[in-house]
C-alpha positions in Angstrom: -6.4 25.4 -10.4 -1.1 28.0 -4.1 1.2 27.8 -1.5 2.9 29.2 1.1 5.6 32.0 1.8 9.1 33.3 1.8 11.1 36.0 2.9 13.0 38.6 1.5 15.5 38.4 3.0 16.7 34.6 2.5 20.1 33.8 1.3 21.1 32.8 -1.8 22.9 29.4 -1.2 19.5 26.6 -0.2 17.9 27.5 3.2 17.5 24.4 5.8 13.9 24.2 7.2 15.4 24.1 10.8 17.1 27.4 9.8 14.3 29.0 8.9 11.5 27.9 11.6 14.4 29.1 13.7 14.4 32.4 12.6 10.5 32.4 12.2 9.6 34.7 14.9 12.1 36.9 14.8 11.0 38.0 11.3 7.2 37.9 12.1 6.6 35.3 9.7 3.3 32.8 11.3 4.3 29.6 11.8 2.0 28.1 8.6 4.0 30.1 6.4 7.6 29.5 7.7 6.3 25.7 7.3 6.6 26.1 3.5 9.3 28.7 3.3 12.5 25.9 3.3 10.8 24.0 0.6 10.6 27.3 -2.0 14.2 28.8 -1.0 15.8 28.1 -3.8 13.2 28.7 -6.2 13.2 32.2 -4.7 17.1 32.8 -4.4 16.5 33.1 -8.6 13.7 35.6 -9.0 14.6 38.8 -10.2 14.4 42.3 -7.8 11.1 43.6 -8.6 11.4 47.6 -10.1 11.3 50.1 -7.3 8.1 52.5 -6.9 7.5 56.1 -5.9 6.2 56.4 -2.6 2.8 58.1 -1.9 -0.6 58.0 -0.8 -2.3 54.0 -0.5 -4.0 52.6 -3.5 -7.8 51.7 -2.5 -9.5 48.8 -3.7 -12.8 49.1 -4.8 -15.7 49.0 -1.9 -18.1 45.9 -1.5 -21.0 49.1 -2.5 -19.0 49.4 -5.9 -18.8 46.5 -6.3 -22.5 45.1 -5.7 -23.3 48.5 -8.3 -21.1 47.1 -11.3 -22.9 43.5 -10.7 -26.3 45.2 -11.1 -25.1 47.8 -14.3 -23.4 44.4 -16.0 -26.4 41.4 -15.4 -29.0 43.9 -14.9 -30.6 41.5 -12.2 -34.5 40.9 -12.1 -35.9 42.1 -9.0 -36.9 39.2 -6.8 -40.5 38.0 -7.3 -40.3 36.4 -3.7 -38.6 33.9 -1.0 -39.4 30.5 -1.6 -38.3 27.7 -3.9 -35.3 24.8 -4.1 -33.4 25.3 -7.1 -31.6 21.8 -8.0 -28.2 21.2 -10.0 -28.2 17.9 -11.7 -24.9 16.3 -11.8 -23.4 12.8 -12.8 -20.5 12.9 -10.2 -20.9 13.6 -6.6 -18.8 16.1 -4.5 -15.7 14.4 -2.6 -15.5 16.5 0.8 -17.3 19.0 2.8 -13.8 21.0 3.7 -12.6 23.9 1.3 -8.9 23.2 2.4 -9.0 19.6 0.8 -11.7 20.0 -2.1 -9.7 19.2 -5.4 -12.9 18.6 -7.5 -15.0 20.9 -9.5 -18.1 19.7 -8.4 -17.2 20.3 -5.0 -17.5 23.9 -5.4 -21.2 24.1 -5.8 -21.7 23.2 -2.5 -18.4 24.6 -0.7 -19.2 27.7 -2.1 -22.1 29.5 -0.6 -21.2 28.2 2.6 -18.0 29.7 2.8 -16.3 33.1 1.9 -13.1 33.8 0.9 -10.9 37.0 2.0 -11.6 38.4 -1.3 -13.6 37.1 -4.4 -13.1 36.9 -8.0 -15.5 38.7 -10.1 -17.8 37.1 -12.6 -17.5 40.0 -14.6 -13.5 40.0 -15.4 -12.1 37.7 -13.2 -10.4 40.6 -11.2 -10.1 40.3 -7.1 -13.3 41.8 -5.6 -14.8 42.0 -1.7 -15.6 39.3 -0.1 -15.1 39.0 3.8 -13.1 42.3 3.4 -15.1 45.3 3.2 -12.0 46.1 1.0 -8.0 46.8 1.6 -5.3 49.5 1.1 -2.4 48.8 -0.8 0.8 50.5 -0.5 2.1 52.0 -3.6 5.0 50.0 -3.9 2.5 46.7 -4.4 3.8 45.0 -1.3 1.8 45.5 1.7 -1.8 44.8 1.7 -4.5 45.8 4.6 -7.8 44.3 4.8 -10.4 45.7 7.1 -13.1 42.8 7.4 -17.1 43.2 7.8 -17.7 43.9 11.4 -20.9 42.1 11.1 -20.0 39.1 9.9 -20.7 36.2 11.7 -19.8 31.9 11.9 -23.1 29.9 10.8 -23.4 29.2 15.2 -23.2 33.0 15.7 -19.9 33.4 16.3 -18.0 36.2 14.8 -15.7 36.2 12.2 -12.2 37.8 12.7 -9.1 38.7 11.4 -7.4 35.7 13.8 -9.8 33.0 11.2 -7.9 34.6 8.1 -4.5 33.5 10.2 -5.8 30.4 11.1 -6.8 29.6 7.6 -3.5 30.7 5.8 -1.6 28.7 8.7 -3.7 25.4 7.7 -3.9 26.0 3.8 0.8 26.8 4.2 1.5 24.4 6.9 3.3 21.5 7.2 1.0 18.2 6.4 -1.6 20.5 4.9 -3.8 19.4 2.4 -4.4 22.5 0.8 -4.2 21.9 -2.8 -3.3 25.4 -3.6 -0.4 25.5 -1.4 2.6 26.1 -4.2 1.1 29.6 -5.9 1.1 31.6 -2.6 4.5 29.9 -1.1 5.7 31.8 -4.5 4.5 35.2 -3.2 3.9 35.3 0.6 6.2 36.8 2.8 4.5 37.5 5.8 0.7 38.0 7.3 -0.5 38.9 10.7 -3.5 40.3 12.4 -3.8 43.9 13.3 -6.5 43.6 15.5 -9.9 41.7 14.9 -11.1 43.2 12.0 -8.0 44.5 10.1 -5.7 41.8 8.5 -2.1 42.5 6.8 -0.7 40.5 4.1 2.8 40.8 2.8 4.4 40.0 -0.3 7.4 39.4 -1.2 7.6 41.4 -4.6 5.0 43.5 -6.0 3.4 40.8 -8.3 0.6 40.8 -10.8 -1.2 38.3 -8.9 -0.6 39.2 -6.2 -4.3 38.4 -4.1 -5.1 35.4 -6.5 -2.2 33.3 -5.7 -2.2 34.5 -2.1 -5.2 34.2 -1.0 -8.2 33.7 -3.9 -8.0 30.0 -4.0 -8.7 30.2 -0.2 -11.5 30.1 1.8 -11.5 31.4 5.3 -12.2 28.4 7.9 -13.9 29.2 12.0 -10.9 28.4 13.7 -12.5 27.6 16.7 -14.0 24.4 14.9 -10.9 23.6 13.4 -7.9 24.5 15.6 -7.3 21.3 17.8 -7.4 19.5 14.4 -4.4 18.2 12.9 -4.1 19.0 9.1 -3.2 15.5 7.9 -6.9 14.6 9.1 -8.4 17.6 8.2 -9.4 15.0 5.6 -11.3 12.6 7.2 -12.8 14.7 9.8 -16.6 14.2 10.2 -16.6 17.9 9.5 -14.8 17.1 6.2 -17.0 14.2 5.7 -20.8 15.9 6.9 -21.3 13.1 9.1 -21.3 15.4 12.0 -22.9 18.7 10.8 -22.2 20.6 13.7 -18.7 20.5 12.2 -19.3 21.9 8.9 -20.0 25.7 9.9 -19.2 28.8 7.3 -19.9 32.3 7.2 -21.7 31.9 3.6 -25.6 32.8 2.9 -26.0 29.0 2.9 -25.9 26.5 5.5 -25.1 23.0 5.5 -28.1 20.7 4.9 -27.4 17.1 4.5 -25.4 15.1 2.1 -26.1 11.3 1.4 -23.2 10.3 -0.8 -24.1 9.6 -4.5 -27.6 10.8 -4.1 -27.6 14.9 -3.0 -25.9 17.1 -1.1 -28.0 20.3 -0.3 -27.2 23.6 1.4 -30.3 25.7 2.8 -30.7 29.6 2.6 -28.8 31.8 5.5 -31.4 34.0 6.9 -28.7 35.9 9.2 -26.5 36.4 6.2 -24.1 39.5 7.4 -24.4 40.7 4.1 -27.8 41.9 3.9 -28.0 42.9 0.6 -27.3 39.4 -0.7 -29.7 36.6 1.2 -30.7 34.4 -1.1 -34.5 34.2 -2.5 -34.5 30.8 -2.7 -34.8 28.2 0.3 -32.3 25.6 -0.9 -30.3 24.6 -3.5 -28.8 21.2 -4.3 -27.2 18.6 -6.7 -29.0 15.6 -7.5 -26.6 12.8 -8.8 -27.7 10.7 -11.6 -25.8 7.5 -12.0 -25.2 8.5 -16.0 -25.5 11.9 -18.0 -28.5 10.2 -19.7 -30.7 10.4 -16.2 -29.6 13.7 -15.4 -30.8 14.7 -18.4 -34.2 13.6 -18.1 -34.5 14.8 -14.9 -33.9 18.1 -16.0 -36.6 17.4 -18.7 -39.0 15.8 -16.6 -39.1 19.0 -14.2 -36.9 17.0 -11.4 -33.9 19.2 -11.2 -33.7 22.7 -12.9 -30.1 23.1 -14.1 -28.3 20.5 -16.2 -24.9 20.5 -17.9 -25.5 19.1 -21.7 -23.4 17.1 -23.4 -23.3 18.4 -27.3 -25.2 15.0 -28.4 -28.1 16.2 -26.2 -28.0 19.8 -26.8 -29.2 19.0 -30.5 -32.0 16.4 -29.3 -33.3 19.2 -26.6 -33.4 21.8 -28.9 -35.9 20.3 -31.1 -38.1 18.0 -28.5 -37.9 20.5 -25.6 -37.6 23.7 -26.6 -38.9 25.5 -23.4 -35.7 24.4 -22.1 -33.1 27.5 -21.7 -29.6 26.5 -23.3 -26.7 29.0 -22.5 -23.5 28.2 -24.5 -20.0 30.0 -23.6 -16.3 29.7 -23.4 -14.5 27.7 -20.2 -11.1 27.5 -18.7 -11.8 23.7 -19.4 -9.4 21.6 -21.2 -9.2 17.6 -21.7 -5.8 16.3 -21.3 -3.1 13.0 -21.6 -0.6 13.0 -18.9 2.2 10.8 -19.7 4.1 9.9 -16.7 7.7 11.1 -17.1 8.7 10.9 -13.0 11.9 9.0 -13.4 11.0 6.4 -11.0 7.5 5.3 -12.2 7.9 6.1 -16.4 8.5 3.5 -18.7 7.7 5.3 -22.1 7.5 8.9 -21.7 11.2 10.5 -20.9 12.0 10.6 -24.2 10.1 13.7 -26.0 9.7 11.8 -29.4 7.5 9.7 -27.9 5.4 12.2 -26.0 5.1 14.1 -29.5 4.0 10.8 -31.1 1.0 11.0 -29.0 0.2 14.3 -30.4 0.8 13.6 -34.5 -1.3 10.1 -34.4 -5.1 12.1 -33.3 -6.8 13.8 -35.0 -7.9 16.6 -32.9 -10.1 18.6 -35.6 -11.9 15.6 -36.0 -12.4 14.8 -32.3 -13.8 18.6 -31.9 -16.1 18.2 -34.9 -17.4 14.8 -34.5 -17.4 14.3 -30.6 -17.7 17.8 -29.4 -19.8 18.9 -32.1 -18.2 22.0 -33.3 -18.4 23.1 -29.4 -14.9 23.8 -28.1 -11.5 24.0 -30.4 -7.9 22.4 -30.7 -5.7 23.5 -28.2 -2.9 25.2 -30.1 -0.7 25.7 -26.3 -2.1 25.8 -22.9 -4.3 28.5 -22.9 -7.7 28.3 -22.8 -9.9 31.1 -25.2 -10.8 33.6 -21.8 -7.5 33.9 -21.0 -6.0 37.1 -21.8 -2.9 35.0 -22.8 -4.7 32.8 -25.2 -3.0 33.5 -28.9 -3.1 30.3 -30.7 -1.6 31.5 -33.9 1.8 32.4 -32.1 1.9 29.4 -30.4 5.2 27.3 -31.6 4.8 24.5 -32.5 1.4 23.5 -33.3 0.4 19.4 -33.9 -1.3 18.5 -36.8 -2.4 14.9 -37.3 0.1 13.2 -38.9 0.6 9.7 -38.0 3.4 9.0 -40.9 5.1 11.6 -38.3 4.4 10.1 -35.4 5.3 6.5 -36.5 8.6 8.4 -37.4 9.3 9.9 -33.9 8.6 6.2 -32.1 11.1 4.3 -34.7 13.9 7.5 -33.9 13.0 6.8 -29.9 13.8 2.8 -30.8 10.5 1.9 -30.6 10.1 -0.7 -33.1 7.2 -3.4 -33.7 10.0 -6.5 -34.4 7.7 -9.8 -34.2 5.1 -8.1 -36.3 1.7 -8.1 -33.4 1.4 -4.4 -34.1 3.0 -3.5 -30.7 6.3 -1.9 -31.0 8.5 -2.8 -28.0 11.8 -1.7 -26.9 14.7 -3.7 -24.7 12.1 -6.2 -24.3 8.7 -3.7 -23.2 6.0 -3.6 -24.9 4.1 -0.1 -25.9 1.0 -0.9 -23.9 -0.5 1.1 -21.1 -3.8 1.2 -19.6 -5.6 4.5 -20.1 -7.6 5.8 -17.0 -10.0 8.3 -17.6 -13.3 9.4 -15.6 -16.1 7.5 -17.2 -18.5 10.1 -19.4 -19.9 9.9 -22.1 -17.7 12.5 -24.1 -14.5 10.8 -22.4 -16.1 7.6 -23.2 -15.7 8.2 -26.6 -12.6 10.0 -26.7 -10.9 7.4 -25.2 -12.2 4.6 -27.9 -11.0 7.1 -30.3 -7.3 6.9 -28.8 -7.5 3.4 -28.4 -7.7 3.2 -32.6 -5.4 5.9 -33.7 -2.6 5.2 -31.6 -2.9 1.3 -32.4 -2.4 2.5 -36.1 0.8 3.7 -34.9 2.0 0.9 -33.0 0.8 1.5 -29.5 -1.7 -0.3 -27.2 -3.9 2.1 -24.9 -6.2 0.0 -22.8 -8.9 2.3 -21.5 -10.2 1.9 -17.6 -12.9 4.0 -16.9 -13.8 5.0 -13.6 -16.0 7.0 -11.5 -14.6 10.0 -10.5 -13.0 10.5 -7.1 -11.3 6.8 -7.8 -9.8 8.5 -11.1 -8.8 11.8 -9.5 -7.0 9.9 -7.0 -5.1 7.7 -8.6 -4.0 10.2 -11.1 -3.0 12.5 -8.1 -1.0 9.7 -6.4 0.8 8.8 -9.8 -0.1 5.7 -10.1 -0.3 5.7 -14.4 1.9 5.3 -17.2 -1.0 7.6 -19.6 -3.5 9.2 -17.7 -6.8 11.0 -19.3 -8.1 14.1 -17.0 -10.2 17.3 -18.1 -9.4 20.2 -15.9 -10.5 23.7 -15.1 -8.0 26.1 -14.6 -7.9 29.7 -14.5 -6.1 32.9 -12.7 -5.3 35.8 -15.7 -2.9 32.9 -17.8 -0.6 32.1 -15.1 -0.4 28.1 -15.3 2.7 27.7 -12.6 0.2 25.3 -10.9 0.2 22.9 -13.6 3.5 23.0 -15.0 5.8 24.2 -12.6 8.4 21.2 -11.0 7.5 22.2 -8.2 3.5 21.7 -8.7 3.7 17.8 -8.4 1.5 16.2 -5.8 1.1 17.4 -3.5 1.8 21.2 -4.0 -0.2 21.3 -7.4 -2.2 19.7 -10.3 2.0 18.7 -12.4 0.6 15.4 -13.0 3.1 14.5 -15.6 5.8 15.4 -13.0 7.1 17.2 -16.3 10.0 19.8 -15.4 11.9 22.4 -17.7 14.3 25.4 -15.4 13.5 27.7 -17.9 9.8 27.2 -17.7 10.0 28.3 -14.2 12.7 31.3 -14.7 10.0 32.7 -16.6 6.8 31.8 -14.5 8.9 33.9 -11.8 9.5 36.7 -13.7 5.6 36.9 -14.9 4.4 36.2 -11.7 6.5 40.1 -11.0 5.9 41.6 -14.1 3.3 45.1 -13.8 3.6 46.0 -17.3 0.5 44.0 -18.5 2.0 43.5 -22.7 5.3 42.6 -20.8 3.8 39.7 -18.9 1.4 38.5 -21.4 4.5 38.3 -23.9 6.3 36.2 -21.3 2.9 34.0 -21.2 3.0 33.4 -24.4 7.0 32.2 -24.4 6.1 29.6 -21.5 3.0 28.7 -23.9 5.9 28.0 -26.4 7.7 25.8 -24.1 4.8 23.6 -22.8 4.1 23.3 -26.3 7.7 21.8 -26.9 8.2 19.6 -24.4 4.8 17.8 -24.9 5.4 17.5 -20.7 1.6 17.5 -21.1 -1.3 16.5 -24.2 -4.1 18.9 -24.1 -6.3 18.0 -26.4 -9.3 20.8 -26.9 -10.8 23.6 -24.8 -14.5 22.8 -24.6 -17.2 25.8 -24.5 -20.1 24.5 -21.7 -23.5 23.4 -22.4 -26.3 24.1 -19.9 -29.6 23.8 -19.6 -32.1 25.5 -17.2 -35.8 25.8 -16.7 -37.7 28.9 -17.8 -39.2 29.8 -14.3 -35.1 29.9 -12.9 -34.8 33.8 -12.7 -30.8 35.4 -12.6 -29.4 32.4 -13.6 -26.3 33.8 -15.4 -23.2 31.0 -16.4 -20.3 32.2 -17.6 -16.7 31.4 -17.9 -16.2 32.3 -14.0 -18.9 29.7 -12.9 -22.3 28.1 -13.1 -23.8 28.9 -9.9 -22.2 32.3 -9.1 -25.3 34.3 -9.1 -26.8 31.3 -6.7 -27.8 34.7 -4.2 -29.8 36.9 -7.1 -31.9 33.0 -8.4 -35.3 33.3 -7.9 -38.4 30.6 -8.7 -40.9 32.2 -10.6 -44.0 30.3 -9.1 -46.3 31.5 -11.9 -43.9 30.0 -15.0 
């Protein structure tokens, strides 16, 4: 789990794109970013005047040094007991792209990541915007205009250096028209203009002081070497053999990792930086990598057998490791993870789903505290509203309403919608159309199960799922292209509760992760006014409303939030997963040679 930007100065009445390239350069506005300003006019010409502020002196962010002092005092790192050693990440799904502007999948990010950095970070402490390429930035007291002053020593994996016209470049690409950027819809919400002051000082402008502010601007985004990627065009920023690793002179970051090789569903490795800029953090180890296993079963073994050394566990496994294997380091903790339904409701492709009985049926006929107990064993919990148990948002008991399995209830909702089972197969039709829908879902073995589940207590009901498993970058794409009646996705999601990149109607594909292509107006009055309220009980309040709504609507089915399951070997030093990542203390791992 993101956009572009907007003036603040746009008119009321809806804004032609013509009109506003136009007027692009007279307002200082790049030419990414006035790309994406038509498309979120009127979306804007409703949010409320944010509250004025007394002027004074610029807020300070806190320093890369602070920063780098509150990791140490909070994970208490081991010093390093050398250099040397590959530290390997078994996985069952292999990543889909080299490129951070087009990466839509989780796994993605465990290679993406150390080769590239971001303006800013998030913290794996509290989620909060930390240093990254910025040394750190000002802020002006009125919450609007942010300057960052970049690391003068940061450098391009082929030496060349990193500067503020790369942070343009990237914003332009990740805003522009035909970008791929998944992420584009959150900053086209809060962007009103960026430029560069000179090479190493960068200025960012928003349109109303907002609460998340740097997250949606710029923390889904990872700063590209515009001088690799400027004669590209952004529809094949795709398919480039940069994108694709089949020319690795193309994939070049400013990470402590560099690419190493990638042979598609068998590894993908990235190799330690030794001219990292930021000294302080060059990795110990020499490499690290994923190994992909064909099913969770072999990735599993491999982690037993000594082949790989971190492992995500199923909760079948977790129980059969613990007693055969116990040298093997489980770590257990909360995610932004949920599994979800996505009933299509886009008017043009839906055949069940715009009526809201029915998308409530599919919420009464499971059995979700069963499905938690039996196939999650106990690890994770029914999703009472959208948000997941690290949110600050999350408040399950004042969520309204809550589903309970009750098929009597839901049988009751699909007779009201005229859904009726009339020649007695068990199938209720309506105007001649049968229930029936094929159900894909990435193939797993949790999914795999859930899905059989489905498959019985909605034909107790009356309605015919047909599971199609798949591997995963055939599934995430045809659920992002909308090609589905009921789709089955699990995704991770996270930025301090706000979820406009899911539910918004203006998140569909491909400006976010709205699958469902479920809208409600008053859903997104209030996702505006969150996104500008400063008064932290205020916002999470509004939060909680929209959880309400979601929650209503049934646009979407989430099912549980899953805690995470992961094994490690004992001589893996510093490895720390938590909510914010698996691999996010990749550059404190060491090898203990001697375990």
């Amino acid at each position: 789990m993101v956009q572009e930007s907007r003036t603040g100065t746009l008119p009321a009445s809806p804004v032609s794109r013509r009109t506003v390239l136009k007027g692009a350069a007279a307002g200082g506005i790049s030419a990414g970013a006035a790309a994406m300003i038509a498309r979120v006019a009127a979306a804007q010409a409703a949010t409320p005047e944010a509250s004025p502020v007394a002027s004074g002196d610029l807020i300070r962010s806190i320093t890369r040094e602070e920063y780098n002092a509150q990791l140490q005092s909070t994970f208490n790192f081991e010093p390093s007991g050398g250099k040397g050693g590959q530290v390997i990440l078994a996985t069952t799904t292999d990543i889909m792209t080299l490129n951070p502007h087009v990466r839509t999948d989780v796994v993605g990010t465990y290679i993406i990541g150390p080769m590239y950095n971001g303006l800013v970070g998030t913290s794996p402490i509290d989620g909060s915007m930390v240093p990254d390429l910025a040394d750190y930035w000002d802020m002006t007291p009125d919450g609007l205009t942010f300057t960052f002053y970049l690391n003068r020593n940061a450098t391009w994996h082929d030496g060349n250096p990193v500067t503020a016209a790369d942070v343009v470049f990237s914003l332009d690409a990740a805003l522009g028209e035909g970008s791929l950027f998944p992420f584009q819809t959150d900053a086209a919400q809060v962007i009103k203009s960026y430029r560069a002051i000179d090479d190493y000082t960068f200025e960012l402008t928003a349109l109303e002081a907002s609460a998340l502010f740097l997250s949606k601007a710029v923390g889904a985004m990872l700063v590209m070497p515009k001088h690799i990627w400027e004669d590209v065009p952004l529809t094949d920023w795709g398919s480039d053999p940069g994108s694709t690793g089949t020319d690795p002179s193309r994939v070049i970051g400013s990470g402590p990792f560099k690419f190493g090789e990638w042979v598609t569903n068998d590894h993908a490795t990235v190799v330690r930086n030794d001219d990292y800029w930021d000294t302080d953090r060059i990795p110990s180890i020499d490499s690290f990598g994923l190994r992909v296993s064909p099913e969770s079963s072999a990735a599993i073994q491999s982690l037993i057998t000594g082949e790989s050394d971190i492992c995500g566990i199923t909760p079948s496994q977790m129980q059969s490791i613990e007693s055969s294997n116990p040298e093997i380091v489980i770590s257990t903790y909360d995610t932004w993870f949920f599994q979800a339904l996505y009933p299509m409701i886009r008017e043009d492709k839906a055949l069940f789903f715009h009526d809201k009985r029915v998308r409530k049926a599919l919420y009464y006929a499971i059995d979700r505290e069963l499905v938690v107990e039996q196939i999650l064993f106990g690890l994770g919990s029914v999703a009472d509203g959208p948000q997941p148990p690290p949110s600050p948002a999350y408040a399950p008991e004042e969520v309204d309403p809550v589903y309970r399995y009750d098929p009597e209830k839901a049988k009751t909702l699909l007779e009201e919608a005229g859904w009726v089972d009339s020649d007695g197969d068990g199938i209720r039709e309506k105007d001649g159309v049968k229930l029936s829908m094929e159900l894909p879902y990435i193939d797993g073995e949790v999914t795999g199960q859930l899905a059989a589940y489905l498959q019985q207590e909605y034909k107790a009901v009356g309605m015919e799922i047909l599971p199609v498993a798949g591997p995963q970058p055939a599934i995430i794409d045809q659920l992002l292209a909308g090609d589905f009646q009921l789709g089955m996705l699990g995704i991770t999601w996270f930025n301090d509760g706000d979820q406009g990149g899911l539910f918004r109607c203006d998140s569909v594909q491909p400006n976010g992760f709205n699958l469902s292509y479920w809208c409600n107006e008053e859903y997104d009055a209030l996702d505006d006014q969150q996104l500008l309220e400063l008064d932290r009980p205020t916002r999470l309040d509004i939060l909680k409303q929209m959880s309400d709504i979601v929650s209503e609507d049934a646009g979407t089915i989430i099912l549980y939030f899953s805690q995470a399951i992961v094994g490690n070997q004992p001589h893996l030093k510093n490895f720390i997963p938590n909510s914010y990542g698996i691999t996010w203390s990749l550059n404190w791992m060491w090898v203990d040679q001697n375990a």
